[in-house]
N, C-alpha and C positions, 0 to 999 in steps of 0.2 A: 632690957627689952621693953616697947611699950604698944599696947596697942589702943591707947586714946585717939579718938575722932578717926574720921574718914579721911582717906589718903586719894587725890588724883589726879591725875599725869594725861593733860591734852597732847594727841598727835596730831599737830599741825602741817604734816606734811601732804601736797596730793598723792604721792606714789606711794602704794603699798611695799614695804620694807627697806623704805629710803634709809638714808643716814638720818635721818632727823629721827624715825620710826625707831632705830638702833639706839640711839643715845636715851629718848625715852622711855621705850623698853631697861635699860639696862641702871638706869635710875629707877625705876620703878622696880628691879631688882633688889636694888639697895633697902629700899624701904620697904621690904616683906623681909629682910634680912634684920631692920631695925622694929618685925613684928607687927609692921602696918598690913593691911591688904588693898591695894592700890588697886585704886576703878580705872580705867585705860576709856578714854575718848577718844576716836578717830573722827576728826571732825569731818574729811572727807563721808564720812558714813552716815552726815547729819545734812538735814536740809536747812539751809540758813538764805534768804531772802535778802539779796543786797540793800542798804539803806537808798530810798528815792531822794532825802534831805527835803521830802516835806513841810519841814516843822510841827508837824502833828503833836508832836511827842512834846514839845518847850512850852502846851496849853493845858488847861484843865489840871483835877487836884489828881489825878490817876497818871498823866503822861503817858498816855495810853498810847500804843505805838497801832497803828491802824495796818500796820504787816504781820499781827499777832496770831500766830496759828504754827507757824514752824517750828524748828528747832529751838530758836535764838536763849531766850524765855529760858528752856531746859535745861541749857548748857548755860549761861548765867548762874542759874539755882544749883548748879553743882559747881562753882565757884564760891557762891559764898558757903554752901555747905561742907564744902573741907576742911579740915582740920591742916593738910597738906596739901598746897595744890603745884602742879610745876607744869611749864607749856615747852613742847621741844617743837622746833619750827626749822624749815633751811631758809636759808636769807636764797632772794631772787633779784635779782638786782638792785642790791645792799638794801631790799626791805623783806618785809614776809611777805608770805605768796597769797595769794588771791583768797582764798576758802577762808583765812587766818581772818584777813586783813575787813571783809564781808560780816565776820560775827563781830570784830575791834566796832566797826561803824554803828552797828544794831545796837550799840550801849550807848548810843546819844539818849535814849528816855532814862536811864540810870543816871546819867550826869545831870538830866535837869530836877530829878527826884534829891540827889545830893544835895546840889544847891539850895532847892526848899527846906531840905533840916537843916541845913544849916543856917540861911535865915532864920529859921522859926528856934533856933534856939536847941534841936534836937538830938540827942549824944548818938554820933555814926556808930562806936563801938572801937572797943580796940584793933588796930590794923594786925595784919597777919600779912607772912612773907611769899612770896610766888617765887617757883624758884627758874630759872629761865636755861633753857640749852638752846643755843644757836649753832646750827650746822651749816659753814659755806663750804661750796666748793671753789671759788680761789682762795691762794695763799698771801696776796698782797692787797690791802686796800686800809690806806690809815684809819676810815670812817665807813668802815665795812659795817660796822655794825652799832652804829650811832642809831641812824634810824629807827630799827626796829627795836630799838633800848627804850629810845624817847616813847615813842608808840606805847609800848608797851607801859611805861610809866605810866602816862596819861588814861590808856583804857582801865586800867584798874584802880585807878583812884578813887570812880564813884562806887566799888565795892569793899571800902577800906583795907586795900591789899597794896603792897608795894612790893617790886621786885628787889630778891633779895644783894644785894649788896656785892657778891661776888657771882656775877653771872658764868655760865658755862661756856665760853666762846672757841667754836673749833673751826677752824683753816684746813682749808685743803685734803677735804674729803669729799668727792663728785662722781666717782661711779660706783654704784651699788656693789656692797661689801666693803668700801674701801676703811667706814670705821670699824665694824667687824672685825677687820685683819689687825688692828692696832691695838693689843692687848694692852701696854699700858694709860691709852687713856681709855678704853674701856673701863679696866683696873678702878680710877680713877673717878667716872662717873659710877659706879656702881657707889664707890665709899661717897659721896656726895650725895645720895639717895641714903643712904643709911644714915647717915650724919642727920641729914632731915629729918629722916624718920623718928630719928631718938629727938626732936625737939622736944 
């Protein structure tokens, strides 16, 4: 059992007790089981400021993002501050959905700060792992969920996090309860959350 660093679990979904909602929930099980206490973000419950693509943000030594007053900022700083973080999202047509995809864009002033240390020579810090659950509801699409992988790479990169290597991808879960009823991969994400947890 460990309980080292902070543990937590973005709900990227808009509907309250989606399947995306279920799979996070029930990961974040896992990891109070492997003695973490997992902080639960519903990002719908956050106001996040769509990015205008200004460029505001790629001037000055602060990349100060002149939308700065929302959520964005807050939910960033508990990203790098996990010890455990994991984002459960439902894929909307084969991408993440809107609320998700609003905070991914707000990390352009992150990316042009990365870039400056690394110019300048400055050590990012060791990367740490994001752990991903993707909930669609179709069951067929070869590059169902290409997209929001890639995304996903890309937005956490300027926070030295990468997604972890075997992502949670679930098919053919679309009406509320339907992952619920599915005890075995329920099962399944629960030990996957646990597993984390004992990192």
């Amino acid at each position: 059992m460990t309980t080292g660093g902070p543990a937590t679990v973005f709900l990227c979904g808009p509907r309250p007790g989606g399947n995306s909602d279920t799979a996070g929930l029930a990961f974040a099980a896992g990891l109070a089981r492997a003695g973490r206490t997992p902080r639960i973000i519903r990002l719908r419950e956050h106001a996040v400021t769509p990015c205008r693509g200004c460029g505001a943000c790629a001037v000055g030594p602060d990349h100060r993002c002149p939308l700065a007053g929302d959520d964005a900022e807050a939910l960033f700083a508990a990203i790098l501050d996990a010890a455990v973080v994991a984002f459960a999202s439902p894929i909307f047509f084969y991408h993440l959905p809107a609320l998700f995809k609003a905070l991914i864009d707000r990390a352009q002033r992150h990316y042009a700060v990365r870039l400056d240390h690394e110019a300048a020579g400055i050590p990012i810090g060791p990367e740490k792992k994001a752990h991903v659950l993707l909930v669609a509801g179709r069951r067929e699409g070869r590059q169902l969920f290409t997209g929001a992988l890639l995304t996903l790479k890309y937005f956490l990169w300027p926070f030295a996090v990468r997604p972890a290597e075997d992502p949670c991808l679930l098919r053919g879960f679309d009406a509320p309860g339907d992952l619920a009823a599915d005890a075995p991969t329920m099962a399944d994400i629960v030990a996957r959350g646990e597993t984390a947890g004992g990192d």
